[in-house]
MARMI-182584 format. One record per atom (N, C-alpha, C, O): x, y, z; residue in three letters. Coordinates in steps of 0.02 Angstrom, whole numbers, plus 50000, padded with zeros to 5 digits. Last residue first. Layout:
<rs>
XYZala...
</rs>
This chain:
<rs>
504975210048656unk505475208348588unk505205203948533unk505555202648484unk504135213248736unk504005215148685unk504565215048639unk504645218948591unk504795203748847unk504025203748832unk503845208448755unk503385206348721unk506305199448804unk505785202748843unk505205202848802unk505135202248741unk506745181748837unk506825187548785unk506255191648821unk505835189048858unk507675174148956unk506905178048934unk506755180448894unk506365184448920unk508945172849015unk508855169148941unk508275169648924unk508135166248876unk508765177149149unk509365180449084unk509245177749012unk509435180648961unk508415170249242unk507895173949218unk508255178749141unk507985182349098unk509665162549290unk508755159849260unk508565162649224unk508455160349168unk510065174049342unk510325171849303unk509745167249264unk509445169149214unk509075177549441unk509075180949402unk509535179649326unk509445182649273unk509185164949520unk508545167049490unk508655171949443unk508305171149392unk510165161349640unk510115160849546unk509635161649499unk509665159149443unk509385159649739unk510005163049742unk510155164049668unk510295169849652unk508175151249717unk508155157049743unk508715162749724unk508595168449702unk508925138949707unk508405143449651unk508255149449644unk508205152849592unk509435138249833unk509905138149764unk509365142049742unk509325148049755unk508205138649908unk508655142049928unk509115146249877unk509215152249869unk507545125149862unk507205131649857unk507625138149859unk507485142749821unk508595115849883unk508495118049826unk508105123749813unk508235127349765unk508475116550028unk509215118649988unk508895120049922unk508925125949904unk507255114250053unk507535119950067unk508045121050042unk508165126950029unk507385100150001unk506785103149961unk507195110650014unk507685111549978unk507885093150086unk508205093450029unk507865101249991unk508145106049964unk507315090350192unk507675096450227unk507945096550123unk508235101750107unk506325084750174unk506085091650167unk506715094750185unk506755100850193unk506775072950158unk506545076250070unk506495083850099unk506605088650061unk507165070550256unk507855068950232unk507525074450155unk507845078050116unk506055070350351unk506435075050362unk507345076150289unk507805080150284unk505575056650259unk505305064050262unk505855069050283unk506145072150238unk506495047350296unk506315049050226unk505965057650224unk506135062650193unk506355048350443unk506975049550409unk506985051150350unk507365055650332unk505175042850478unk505485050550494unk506005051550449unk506005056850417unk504335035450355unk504875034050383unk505035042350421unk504995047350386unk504045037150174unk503775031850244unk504435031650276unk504945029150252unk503185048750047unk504035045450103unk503565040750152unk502965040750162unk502285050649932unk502345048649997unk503025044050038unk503195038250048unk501595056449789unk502075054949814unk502155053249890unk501885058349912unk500225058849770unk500825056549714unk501325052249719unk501505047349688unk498975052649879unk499615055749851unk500025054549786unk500085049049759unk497305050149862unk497815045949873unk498455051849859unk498285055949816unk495845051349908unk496105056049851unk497045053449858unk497365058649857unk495185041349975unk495045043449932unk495415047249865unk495345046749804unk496375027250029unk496245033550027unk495945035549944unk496145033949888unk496845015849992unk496245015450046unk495865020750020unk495305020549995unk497925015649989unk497725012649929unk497085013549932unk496725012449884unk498625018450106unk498675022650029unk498145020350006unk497735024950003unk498335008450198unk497985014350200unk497915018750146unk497415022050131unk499144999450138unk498454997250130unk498125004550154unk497615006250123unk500255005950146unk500145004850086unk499445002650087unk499115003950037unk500485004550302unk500425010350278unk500125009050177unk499715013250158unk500374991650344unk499814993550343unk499825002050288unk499375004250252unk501614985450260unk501144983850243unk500494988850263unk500104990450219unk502334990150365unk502584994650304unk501644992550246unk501284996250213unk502564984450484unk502224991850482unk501904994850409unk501484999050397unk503584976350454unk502864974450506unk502424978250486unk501884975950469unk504614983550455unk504384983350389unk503564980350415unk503044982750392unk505115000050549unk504924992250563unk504544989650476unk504244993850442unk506435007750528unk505675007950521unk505595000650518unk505934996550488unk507885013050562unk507315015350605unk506575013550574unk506115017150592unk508944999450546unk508575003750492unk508145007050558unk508085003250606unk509694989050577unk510074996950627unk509445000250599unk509335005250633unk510104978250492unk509774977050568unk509684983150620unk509624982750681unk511184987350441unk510754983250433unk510584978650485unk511014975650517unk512274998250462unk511594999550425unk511054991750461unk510604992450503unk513574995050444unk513305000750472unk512424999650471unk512175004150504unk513574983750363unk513934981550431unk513564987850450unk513074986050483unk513334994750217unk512754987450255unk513054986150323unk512624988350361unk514295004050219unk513555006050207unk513234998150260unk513014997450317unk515755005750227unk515555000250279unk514545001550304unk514245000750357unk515945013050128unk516175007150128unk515834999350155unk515724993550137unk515555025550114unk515155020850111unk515215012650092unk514875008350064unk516525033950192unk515665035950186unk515185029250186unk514735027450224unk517425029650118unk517375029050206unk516745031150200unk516405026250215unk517365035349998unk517315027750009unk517145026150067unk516745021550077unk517495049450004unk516845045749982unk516765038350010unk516265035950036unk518935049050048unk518345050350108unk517635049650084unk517185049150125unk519575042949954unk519395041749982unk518975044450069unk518845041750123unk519785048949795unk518845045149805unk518865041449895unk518385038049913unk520995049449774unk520485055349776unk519885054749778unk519465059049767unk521805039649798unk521765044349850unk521295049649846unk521155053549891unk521065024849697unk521645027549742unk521295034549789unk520715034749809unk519845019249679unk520105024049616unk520765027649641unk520985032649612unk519135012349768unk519075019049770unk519395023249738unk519375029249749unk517815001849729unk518565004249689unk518555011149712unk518155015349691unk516524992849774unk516835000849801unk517555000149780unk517914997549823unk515194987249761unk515764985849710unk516114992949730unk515954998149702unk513684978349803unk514374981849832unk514704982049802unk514824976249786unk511964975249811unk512634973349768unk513154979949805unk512934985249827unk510814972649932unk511324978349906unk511934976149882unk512414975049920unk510144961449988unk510024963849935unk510184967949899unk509924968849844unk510654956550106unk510994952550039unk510524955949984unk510514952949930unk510754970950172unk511114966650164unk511124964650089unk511354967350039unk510054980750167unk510714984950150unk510864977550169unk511414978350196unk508634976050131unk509134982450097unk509674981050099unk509964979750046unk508124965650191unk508684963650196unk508974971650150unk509584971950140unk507294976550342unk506934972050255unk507914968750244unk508294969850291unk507044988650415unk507474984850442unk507244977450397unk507004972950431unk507075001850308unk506785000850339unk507094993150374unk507604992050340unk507475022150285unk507805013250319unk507185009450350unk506845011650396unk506175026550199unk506735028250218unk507075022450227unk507015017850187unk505235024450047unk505435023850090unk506105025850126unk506595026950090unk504105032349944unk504895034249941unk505005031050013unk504845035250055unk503165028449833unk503025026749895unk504055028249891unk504475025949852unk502165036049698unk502655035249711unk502875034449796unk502775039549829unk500575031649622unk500925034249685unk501785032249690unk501955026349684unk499065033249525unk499915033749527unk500245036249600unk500165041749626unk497595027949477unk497995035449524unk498635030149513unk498615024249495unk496265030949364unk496855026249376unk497235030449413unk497295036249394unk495205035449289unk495115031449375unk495845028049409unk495945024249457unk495765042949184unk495415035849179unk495105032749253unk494785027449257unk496275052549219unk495745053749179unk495195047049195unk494595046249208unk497505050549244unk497215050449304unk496445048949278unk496065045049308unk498575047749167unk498045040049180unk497505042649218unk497025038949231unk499405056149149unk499205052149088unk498365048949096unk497875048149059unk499835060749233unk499495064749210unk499075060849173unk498475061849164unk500565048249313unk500035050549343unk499715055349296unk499115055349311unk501515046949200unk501105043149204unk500605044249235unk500085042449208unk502325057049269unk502225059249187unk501625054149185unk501125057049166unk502845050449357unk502445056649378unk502165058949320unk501725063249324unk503425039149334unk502805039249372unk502425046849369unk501825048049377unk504635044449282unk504195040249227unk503335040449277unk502795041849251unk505315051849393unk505105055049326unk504345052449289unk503815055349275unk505315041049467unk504975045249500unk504685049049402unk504165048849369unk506105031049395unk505605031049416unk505075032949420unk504545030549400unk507235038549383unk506965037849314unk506225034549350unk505735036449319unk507835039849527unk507275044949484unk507015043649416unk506595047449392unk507985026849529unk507395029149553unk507165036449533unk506595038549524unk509095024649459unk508635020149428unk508035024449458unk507575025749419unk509805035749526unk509635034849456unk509285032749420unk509075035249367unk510165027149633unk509605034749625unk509535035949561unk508965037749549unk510835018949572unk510375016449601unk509905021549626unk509315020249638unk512145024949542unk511635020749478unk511115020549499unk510685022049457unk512615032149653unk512445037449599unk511865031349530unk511415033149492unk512735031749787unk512365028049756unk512225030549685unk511645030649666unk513875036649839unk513905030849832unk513355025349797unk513385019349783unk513085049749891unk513605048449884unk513925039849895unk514145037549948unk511455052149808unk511865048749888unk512575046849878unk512635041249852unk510195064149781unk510805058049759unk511145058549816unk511175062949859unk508365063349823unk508985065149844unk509665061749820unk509725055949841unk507435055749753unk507305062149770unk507945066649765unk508065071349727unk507645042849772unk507415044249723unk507235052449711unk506925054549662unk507915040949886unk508615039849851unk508385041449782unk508785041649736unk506825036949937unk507085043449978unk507615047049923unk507725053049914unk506165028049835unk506755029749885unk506665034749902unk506265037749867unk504905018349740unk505535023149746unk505975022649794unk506225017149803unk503675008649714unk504285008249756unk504905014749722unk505275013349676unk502095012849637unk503035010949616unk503515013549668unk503735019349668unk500625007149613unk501365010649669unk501775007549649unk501875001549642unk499175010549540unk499945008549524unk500485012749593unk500615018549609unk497575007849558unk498065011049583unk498725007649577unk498825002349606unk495975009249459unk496525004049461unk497305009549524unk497355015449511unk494755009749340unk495055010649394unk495725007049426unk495885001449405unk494445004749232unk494115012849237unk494155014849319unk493825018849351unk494294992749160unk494044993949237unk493685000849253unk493125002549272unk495374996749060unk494354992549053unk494114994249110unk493614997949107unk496305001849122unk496035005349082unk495175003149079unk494645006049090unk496664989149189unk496394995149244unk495895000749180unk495335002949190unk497084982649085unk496474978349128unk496184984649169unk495584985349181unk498334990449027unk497494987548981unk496944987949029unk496464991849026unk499144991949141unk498654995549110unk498134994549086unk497574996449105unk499844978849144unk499434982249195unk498834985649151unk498284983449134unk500944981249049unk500674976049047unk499864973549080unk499464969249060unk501534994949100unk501134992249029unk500744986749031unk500154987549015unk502264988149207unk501684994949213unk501094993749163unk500504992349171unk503074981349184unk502334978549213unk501984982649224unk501434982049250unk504014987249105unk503474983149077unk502864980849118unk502314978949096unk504264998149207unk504065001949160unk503484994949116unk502904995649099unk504924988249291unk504274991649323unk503844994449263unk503234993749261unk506034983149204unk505664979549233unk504894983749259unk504354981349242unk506824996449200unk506334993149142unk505764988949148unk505214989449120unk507064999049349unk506715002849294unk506185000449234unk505595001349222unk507424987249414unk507314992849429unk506984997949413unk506645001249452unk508134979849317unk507644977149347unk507374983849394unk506774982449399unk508774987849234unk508394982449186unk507944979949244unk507384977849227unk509604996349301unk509054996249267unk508554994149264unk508014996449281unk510704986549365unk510194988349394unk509754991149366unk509234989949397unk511154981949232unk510684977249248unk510244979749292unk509644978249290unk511954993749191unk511474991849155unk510914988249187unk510324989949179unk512994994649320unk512445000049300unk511954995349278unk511564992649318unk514054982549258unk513534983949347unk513054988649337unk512504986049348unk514294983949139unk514274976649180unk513764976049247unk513364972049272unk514634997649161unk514164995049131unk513874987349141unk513284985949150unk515604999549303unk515714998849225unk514974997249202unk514694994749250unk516085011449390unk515615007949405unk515455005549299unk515275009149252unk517115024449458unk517305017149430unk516635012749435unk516605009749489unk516165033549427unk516805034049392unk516975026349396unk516975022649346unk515235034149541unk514935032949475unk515405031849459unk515415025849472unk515595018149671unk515695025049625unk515555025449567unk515615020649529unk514345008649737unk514895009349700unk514945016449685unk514455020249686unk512954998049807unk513385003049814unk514015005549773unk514395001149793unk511294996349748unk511954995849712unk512185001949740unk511995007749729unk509744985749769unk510354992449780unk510924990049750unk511064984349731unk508514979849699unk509094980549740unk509484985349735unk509484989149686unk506734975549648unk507264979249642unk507744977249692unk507544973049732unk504854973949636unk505374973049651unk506124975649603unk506114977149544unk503874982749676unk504134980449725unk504984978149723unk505464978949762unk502384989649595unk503134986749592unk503534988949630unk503674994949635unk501004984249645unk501404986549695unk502184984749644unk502504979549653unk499324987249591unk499824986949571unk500444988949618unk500464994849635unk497564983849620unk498284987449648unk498774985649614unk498634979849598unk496654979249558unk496694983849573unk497264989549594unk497364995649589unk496224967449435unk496774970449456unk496614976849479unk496424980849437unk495094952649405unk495164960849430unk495934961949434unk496274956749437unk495124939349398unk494764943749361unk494914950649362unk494834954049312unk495774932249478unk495594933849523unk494734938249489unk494194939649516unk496514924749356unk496644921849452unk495984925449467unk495524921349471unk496834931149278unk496294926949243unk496224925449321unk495634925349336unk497974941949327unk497084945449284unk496654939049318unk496254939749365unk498834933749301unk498814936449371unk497954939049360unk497454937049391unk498964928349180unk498924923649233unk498714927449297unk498444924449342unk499254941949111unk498644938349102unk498404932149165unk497834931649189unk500654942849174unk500154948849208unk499354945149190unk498914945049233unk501324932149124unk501224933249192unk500484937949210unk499984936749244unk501164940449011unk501124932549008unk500814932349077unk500204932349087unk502094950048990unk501524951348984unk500924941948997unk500354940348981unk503144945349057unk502694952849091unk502274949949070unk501934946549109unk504194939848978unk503754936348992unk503094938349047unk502694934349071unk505034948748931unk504644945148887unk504204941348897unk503834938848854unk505904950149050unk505314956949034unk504804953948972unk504244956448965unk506694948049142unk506604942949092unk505844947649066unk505274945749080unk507194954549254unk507584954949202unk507144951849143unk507344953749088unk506464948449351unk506134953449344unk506584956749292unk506384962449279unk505574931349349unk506414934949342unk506054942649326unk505514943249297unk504214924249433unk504514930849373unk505174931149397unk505324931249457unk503104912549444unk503834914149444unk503934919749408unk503734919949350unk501564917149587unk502064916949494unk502614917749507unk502834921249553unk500404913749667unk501014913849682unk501284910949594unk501214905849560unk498824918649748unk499294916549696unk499924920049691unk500054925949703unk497804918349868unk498394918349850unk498814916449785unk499144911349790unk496414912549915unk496474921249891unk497404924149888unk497604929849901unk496684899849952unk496044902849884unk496314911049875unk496364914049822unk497504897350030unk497544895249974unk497094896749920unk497114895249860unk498374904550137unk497884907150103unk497874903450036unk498184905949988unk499414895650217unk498894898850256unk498234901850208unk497664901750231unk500094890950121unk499604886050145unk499174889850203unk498664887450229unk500644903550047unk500154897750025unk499684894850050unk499094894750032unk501714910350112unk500794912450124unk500384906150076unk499774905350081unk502894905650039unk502844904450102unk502054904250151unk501874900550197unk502704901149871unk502724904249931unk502594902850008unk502174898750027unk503334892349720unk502904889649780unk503114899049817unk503564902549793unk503564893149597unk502944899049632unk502794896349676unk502194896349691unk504934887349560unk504044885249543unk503534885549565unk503084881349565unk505784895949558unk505664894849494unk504754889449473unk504344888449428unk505534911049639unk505604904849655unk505414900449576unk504924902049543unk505524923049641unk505884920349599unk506074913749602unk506574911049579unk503904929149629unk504244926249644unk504714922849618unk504554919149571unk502344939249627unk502924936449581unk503234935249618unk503144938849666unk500644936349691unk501404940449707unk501754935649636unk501514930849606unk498964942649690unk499484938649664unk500374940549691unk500574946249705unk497614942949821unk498374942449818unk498824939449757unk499074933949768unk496344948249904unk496584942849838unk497114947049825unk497094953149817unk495924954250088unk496084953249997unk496264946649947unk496274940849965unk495914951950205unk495204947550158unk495514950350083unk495304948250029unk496704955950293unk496364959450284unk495744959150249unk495254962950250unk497814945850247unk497624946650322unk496714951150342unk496294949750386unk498234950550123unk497754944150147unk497534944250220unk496984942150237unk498744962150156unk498324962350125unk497714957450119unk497104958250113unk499934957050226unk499524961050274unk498844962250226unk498344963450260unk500694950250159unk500404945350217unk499774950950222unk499184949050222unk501224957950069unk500574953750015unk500094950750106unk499494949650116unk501764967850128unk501334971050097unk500714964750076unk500104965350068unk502844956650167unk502564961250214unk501964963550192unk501504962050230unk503624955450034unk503264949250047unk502654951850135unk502154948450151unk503814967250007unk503444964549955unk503024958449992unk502434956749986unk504814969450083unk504244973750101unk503844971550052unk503344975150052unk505484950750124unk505564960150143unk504794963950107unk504264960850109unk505134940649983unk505294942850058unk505144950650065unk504844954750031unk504354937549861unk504764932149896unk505074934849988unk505164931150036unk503984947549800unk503584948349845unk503834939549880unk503474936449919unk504054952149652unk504844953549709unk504504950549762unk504984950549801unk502784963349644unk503144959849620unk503674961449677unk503784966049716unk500714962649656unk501614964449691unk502104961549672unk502014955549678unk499194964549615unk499744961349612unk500374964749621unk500504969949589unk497784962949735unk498254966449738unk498774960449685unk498804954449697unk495874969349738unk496524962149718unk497024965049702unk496974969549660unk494994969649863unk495264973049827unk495734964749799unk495854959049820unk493394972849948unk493974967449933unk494284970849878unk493944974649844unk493204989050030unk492794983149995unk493554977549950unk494084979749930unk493644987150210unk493444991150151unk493194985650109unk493024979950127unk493364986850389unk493344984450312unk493034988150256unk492484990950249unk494874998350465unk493894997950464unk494074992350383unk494534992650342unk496014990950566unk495864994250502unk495134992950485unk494844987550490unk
</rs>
């Protein structure tokens, strides 16, 4: 990778998998690094290899009262905030119908709300800067709903939504917005980081369930994208002059949005004139 000019990256969740991938490959590279961690006393694993251009914070990513706290500690480290990576999150397999609030809500709270406060929390410092790049971890799952994932695409299109309304907002400022939609990547996803709760509600939820019963045993250690990888692709985003909105990583993420994006063009297509029924005419 040609050297660019030092950048300071903060990433949350960044205890393992593509958070903790994204922070190695950034230091590797001569950046300044904060990560969040749920380790309760910020030790990390990249410490003793990078002890000047590493900082390591405890964040619960539920515990949202304490964003703004963290995010000053992350600022005062380095002075700068350039990158913004929210990172962190988990899956949730279950049916929408039997999936009680007990289980929905929380994936939210860290998924959604959680990103939405460190977004905020962010801002100020990029605003002064008059530059700054925010990536918010989506899905593929953020595009497309998945039979079995109905909370957890949910959390990601509130995501996608909230990011894309944010890119109008900020661009003005020097500030770009990217939504990073990964496909499978071989990170613990579909293990110990995908909550499981499958009630198949008896006989009429079960060929959904077989779908996605056996999601992680199917899946994990099986993903087609190396996470090794995942780091350089985000340092190239971040790189780039005119950067994307939006960007899948993965054959699978891509072929999975574009084959989506034809059905829906298709539907739209086929129902257009009904669409077009609620127009009042031009000289009514």
């Amino acid at each position: 990778m040609p050297q660019q000019e030092q950048k300071t990256w903060l990433i949350t969740g960044a205890d393992k998998g593509l958070g903790f991938q994204t922070a190695r490959t950034a230091l590797e590279r001569g950046d300044n690094v904060v990560v969040t961690v749920m380790a309760p006393d910020g030790v990390h694993k990249l410490m003793e290899d990078y002890p000047d251009r590493l900082c390591a914070l405890h964040l619960d990513a539920r515990d949202q009262a304490k964003v703004g706290t963290v995010v000053a500690r992350a600022h005062a480290a380095f002075g700068r905030i350039d990158v913004l990576v929210n990172n962190a999150g988990y899956g949730l397999v279950a049916l929408a119908e039997a999936t009680g609030a007990d289980l929905y809500r929380p994936i939210f709270e860290v998924n959604f709300f959680g990103l939405v406060e460190m977004t905020r929390a962010v801002l100020p410092y990029m605003r002064a800067q008059r530059s700054g790049h925010i990536v918010n971890l989506s899905s593929y799952g953020g595009f497309i709903g998945t039979p079995g994932f109905s909370f957890y695409c949910a959390t990601k299109f509130a995501v996608e939504g909230y990011s894309e309304s944010l890119s109008r907002e900020v661009k003005h400022l020097g500030i770009n917005v990217t939504c990073v939609e990964p496909g499978g990547f071989r990170s613990d996803f579909a293990g110990p980081s995908l909550a499981q709760d499958m009630d198949t509600l008896g006989e009429d939820y079960v060929e959904v369930a077989e779908i996605v019963a056996n999601y992680s045993a199917s899946r994990h250690g099986k993903q087609p994208n190396d996470p090794l990888l995942f780091g350089d692709a985000l340092c190239a985003l971040v790189d780039a002059d005119q950067p994307p909105f939006r960007l899948p990583l993965g054959t699978d993420a891509h072929a999975s949005i574009m084959n989506d994006l034809k059905e829906v063009t298709a539907e739209l297509e086929k129902w257009k004139d009904l669409s077009a029924s609620t127009t009042r005419p031009v000289d009514a």
